[in-house]
GULONU-32356 format. One record per atom (N, C-alpha, C): atom name; x, y, z. Coordinates in nm, 4 decimals, padded with zeros to 6 digits. Layout:
% GULONU-32356
- CA:X:Y:Z
...
% end
This chain:
% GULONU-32356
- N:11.1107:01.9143:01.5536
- CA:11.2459:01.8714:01.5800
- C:11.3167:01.8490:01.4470
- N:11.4069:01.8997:01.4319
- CA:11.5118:01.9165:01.3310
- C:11.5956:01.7473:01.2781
- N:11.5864:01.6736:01.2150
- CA:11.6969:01.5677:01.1396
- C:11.8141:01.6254:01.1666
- N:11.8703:01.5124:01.1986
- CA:12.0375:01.4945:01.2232
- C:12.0971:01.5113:01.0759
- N:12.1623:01.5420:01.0805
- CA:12.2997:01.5655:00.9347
- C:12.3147:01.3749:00.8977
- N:12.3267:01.3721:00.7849
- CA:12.3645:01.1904:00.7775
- C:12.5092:01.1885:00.8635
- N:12.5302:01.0226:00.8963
- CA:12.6357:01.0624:00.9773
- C:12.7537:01.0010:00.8901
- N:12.8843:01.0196:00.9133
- CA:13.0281:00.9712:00.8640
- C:13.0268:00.8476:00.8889
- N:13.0921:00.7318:00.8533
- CA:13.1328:00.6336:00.8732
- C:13.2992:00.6017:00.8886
- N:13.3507:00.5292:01.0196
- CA:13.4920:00.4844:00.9929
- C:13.5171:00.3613:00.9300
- N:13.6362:00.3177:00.8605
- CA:13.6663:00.2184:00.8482
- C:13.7953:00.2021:00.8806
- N:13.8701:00.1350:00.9143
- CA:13.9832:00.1010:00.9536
- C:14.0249:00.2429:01.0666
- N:14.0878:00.3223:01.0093
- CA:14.1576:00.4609:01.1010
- C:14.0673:00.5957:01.0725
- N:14.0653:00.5595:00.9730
- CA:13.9827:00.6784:00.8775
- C:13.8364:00.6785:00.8588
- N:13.7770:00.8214:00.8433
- CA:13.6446:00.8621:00.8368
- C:13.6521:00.8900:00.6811
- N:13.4614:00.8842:00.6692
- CA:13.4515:00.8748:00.5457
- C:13.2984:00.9384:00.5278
- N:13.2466:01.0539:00.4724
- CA:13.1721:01.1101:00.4663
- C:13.0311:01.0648:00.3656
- N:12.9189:01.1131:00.4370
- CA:12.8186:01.0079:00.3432
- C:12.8349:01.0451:00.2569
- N:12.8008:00.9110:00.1398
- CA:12.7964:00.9196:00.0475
- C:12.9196:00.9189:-00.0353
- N:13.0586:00.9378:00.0628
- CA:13.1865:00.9015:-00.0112
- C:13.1968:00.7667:-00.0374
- N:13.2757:00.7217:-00.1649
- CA:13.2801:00.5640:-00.1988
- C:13.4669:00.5993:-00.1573
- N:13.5137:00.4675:-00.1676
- CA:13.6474:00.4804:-00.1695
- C:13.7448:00.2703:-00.1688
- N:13.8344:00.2891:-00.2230
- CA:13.8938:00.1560:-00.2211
- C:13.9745:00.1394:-00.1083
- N:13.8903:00.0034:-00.0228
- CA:13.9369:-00.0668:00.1215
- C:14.1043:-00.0555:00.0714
- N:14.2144:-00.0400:00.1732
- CA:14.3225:-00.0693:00.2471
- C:14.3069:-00.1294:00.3342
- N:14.4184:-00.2991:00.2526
- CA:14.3869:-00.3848:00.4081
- C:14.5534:-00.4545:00.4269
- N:14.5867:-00.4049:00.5303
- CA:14.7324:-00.4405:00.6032
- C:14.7105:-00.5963:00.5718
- N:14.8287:-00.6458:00.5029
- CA:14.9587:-00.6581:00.4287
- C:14.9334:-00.6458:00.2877
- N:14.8086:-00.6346:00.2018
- CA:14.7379:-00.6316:00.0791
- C:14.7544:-00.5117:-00.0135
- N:14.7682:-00.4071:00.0954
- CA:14.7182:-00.2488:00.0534
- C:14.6199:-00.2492:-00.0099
- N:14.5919:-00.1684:-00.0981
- CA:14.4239:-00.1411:-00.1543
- C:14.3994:-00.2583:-00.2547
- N:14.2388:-00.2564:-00.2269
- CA:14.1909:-00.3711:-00.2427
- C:14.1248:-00.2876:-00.3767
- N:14.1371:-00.2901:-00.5343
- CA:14.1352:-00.2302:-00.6403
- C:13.9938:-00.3080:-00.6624
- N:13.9741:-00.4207:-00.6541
- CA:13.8441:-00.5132:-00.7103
- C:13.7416:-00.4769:-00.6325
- N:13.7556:-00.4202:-00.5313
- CA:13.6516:-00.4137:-00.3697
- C:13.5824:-00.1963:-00.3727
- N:13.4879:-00.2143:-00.3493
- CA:13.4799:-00.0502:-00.3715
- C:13.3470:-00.0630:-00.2491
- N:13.3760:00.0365:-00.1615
- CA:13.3306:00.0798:-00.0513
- C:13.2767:00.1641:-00.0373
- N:13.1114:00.1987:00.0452
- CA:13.0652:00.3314:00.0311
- C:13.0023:00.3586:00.1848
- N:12.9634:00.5087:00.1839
- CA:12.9379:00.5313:00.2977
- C:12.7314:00.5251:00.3328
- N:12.7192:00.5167:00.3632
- CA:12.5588:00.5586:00.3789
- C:12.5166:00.5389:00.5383
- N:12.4878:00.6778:00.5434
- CA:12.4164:00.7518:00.6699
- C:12.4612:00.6458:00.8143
- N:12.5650:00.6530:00.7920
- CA:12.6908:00.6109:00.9049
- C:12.7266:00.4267:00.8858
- N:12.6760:00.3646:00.8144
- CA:12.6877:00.2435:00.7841
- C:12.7622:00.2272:00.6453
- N:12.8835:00.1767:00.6381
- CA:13.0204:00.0932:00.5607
- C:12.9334:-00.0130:00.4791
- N:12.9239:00.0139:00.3316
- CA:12.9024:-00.1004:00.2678
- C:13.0057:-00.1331:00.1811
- N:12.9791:-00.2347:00.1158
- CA:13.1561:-00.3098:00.0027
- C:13.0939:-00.4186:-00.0945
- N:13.1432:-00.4001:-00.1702
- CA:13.0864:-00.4894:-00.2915
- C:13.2041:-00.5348:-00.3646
- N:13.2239:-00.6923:-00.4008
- CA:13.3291:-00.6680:-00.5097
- C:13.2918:-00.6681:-00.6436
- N:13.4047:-00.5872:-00.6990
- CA:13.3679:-00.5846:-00.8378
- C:13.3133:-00.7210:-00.9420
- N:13.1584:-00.6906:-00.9964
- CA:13.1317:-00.8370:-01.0750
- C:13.1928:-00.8276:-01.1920
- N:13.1971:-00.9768:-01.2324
- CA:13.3083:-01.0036:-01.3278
- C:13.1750:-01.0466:-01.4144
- N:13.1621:-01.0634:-01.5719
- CA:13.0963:-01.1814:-01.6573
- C:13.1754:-01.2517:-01.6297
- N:13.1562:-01.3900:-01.6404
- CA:13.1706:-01.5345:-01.7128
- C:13.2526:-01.5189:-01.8690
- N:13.3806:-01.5900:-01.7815
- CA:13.4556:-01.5406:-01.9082
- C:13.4201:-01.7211:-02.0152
- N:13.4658:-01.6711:-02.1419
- CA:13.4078:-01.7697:-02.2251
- C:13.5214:-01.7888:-02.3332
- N:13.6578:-01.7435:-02.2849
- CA:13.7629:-01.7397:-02.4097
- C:13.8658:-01.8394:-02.3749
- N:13.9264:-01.9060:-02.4102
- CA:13.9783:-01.9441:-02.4404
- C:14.1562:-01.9482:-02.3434
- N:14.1629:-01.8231:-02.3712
- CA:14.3413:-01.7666:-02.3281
- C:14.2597:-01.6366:-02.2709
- N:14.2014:-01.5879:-02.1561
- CA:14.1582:-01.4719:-02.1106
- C:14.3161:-01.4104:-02.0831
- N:14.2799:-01.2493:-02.1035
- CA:14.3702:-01.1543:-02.0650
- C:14.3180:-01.0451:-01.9852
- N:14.3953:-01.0003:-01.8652
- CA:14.3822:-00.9093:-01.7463
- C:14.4354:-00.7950:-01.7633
- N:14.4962:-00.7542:-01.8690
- CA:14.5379:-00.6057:-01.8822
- C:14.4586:-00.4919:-01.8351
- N:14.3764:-00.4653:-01.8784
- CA:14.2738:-00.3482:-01.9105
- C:14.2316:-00.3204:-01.8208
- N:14.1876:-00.5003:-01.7298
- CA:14.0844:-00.4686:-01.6148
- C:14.1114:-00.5708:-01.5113
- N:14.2238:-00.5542:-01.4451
- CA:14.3097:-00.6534:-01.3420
- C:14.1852:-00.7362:-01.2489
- N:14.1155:-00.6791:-01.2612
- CA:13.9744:-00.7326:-01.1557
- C:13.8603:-00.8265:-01.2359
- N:13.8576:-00.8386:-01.3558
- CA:13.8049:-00.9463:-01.4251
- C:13.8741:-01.0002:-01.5812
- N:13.8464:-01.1444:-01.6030
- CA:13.9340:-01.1707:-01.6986
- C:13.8321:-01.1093:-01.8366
- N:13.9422:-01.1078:-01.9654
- CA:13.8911:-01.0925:-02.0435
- C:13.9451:-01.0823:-02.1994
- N:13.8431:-01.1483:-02.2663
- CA:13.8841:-01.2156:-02.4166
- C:13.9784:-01.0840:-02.4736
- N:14.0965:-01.1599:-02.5257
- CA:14.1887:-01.1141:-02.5876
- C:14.1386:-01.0195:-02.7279
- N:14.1799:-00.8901:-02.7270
- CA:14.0531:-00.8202:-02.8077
- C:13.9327:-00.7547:-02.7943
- N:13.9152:-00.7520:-02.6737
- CA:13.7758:-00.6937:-02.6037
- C:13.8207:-00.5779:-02.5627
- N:13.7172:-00.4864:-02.5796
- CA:13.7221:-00.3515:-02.4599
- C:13.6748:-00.4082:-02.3257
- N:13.7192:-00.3219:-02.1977
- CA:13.7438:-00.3183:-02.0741
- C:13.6151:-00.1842:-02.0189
- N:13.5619:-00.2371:-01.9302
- CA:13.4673:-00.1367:-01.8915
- C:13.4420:-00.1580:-01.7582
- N:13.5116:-00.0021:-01.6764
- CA:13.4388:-00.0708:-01.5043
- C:13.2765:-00.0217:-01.4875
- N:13.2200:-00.1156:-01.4675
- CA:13.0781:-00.0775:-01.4165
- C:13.0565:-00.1433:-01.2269
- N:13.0090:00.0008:-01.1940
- CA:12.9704:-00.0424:-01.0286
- C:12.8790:00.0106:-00.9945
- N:12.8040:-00.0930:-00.9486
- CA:12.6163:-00.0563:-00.8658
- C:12.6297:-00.0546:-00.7924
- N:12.6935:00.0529:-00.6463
- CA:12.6474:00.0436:-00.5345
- C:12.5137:00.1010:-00.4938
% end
C-alpha cells in the first residue's frame, strides 16, 4: 500500500502546502511580522520570534521591529522552526 502525499494545512481562509512557512494575518492586526508559521504534514505550527535579553540602556527597534536592540548593533533574523 502506497503513503499518502503529506497533507496541506488551512489557516484562517487559506491553504498552505507542506512544508510552506508563512506570516499569520489576524483581523484587525494584519500580519503578524514577529509570529512565523509552518506547515507540517497537515498540522499549523507558530512560533514567535525569540528576542535576547536586551541589556542597553536606550534599546532601538529599527532594524528588527520584533526585538529590541543596542543602539549600534547589527540586526539578524534567526528562526528554528
Amino acid at each position: 500500500m502506497q503513503a499518502d502525499a503529506p497533507r496541506a494545512c488551512r489557516f484562517g481562509r487559506r491553504w498552505y502546502l507542506n512544508n510552506e512557512s508563512w506570516h499569520p494575518s489576524v483581523p484587525p492586526f494584519g500580519e503578524m511580522k514577529c509570529i512565523l508559521c509552518w506547515c507540517v504534514s497537515g498540522e499549523t505550527h507558530c512560533q514567535r520570534q525569540e528576542c535576547p535579553p536586551s541589556a542597553c540602556a536606550s534599546p532601538a527597534t529599527r532594524d528588527n521591529p520584533c526585538c529590541a536592540k543596542c543602539r549600534g548593533e547589527c540586526s539578524a533574523h534567526t528562526w528554528a522552526p
